[in-house]
C-alpha positions as CSV (number, residue, x, y, z in Angstrom):
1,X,-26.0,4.8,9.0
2,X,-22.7,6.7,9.6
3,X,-20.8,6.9,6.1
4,X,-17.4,6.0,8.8
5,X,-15.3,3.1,7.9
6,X,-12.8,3.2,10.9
7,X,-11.5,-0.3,10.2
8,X,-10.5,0.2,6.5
9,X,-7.1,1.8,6.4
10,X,-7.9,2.9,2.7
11,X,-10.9,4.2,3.2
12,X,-11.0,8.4,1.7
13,X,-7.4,7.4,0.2
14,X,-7.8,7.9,-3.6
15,X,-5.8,5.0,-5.9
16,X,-4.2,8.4,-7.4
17,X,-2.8,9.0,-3.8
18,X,-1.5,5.7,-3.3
19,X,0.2,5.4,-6.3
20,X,1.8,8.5,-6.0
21,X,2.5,8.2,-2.5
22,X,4.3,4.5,-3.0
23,X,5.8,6.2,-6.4
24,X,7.6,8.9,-4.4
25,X,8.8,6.5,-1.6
26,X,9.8,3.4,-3.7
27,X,10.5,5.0,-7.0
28,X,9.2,3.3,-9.9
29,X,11.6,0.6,-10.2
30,X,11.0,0.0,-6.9
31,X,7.4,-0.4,-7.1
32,X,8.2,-3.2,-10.5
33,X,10.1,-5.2,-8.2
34,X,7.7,-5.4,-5.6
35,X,4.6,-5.6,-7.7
36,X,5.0,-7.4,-11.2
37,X,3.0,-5.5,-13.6
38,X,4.5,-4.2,-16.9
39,X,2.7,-0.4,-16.0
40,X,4.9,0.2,-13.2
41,X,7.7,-1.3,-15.6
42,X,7.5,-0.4,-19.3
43,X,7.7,3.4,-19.5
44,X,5.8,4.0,-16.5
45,X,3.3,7.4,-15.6
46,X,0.8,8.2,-13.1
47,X,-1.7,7.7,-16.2
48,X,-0.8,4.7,-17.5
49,X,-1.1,3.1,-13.9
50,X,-4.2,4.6,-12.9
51,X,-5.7,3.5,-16.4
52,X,-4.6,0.1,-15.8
53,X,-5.1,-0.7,-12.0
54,X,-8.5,0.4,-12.4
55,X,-9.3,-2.2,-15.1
56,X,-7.1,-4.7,-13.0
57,X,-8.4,-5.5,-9.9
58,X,-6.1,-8.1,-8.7
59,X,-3.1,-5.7,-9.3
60,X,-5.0,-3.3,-8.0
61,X,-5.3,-5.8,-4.7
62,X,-1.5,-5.8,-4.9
63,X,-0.8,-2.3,-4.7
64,X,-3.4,-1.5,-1.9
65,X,-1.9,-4.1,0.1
66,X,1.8,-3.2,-0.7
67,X,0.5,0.8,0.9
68,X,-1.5,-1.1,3.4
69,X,2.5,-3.1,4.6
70,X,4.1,0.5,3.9
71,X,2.3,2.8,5.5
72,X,-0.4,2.0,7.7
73,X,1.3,-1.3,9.7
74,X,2.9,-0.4,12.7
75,X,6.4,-1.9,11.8
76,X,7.4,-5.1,14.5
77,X,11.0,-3.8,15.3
78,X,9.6,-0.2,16.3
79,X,7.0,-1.2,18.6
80,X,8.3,-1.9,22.0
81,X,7.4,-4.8,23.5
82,X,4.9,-4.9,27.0
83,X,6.4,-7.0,29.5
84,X,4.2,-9.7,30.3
85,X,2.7,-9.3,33.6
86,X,3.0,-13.1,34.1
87,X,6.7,-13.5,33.7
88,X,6.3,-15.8,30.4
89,X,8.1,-15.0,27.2
């Protein structure tokens, strides 16, 4: 059985990459407003988060899915549309 996961967009991404990766693009207060937990809030570290997200699996949930919306969707206004070969819109 191939070890190939091709229709998980995390799949080889470590939680150490994703937080770092949303860390440097939102910033950390960034990250607290978009997901609600005090690690990203109260004197917040790569550490600290890690230590907590992986005893936390429903923040964890948020935070994958908050790199899943920022980085691996195609964003709606950038993707042109096809013209629809039936004249319908």
């Amino acid at each position: 059985m191939p070890d190939s996961q091709p229709n998980n967009p995390l799949h080889g991404i470590t939680l150490a990459t994703i937080v770092e990766e949303l860390e440097a693009h939102y910033g950390w207060d960034g990250l607290a407003e978009r997901v609600d937990i005090n690690c990203f809030k109260s004197d917040p570290s790569l550490k600290s988060s890690l230590k907590f997200l992986r005893k936390t699996p429903w923040a964890r949930s948020k935070v994958e899915a908050l790199y899943i919306a920022t980085f691996c969707e195609p964003s709606k206004s950038s993707k042109p549309r096809k013209p629809n070969p039936w004249g319908e819109r």
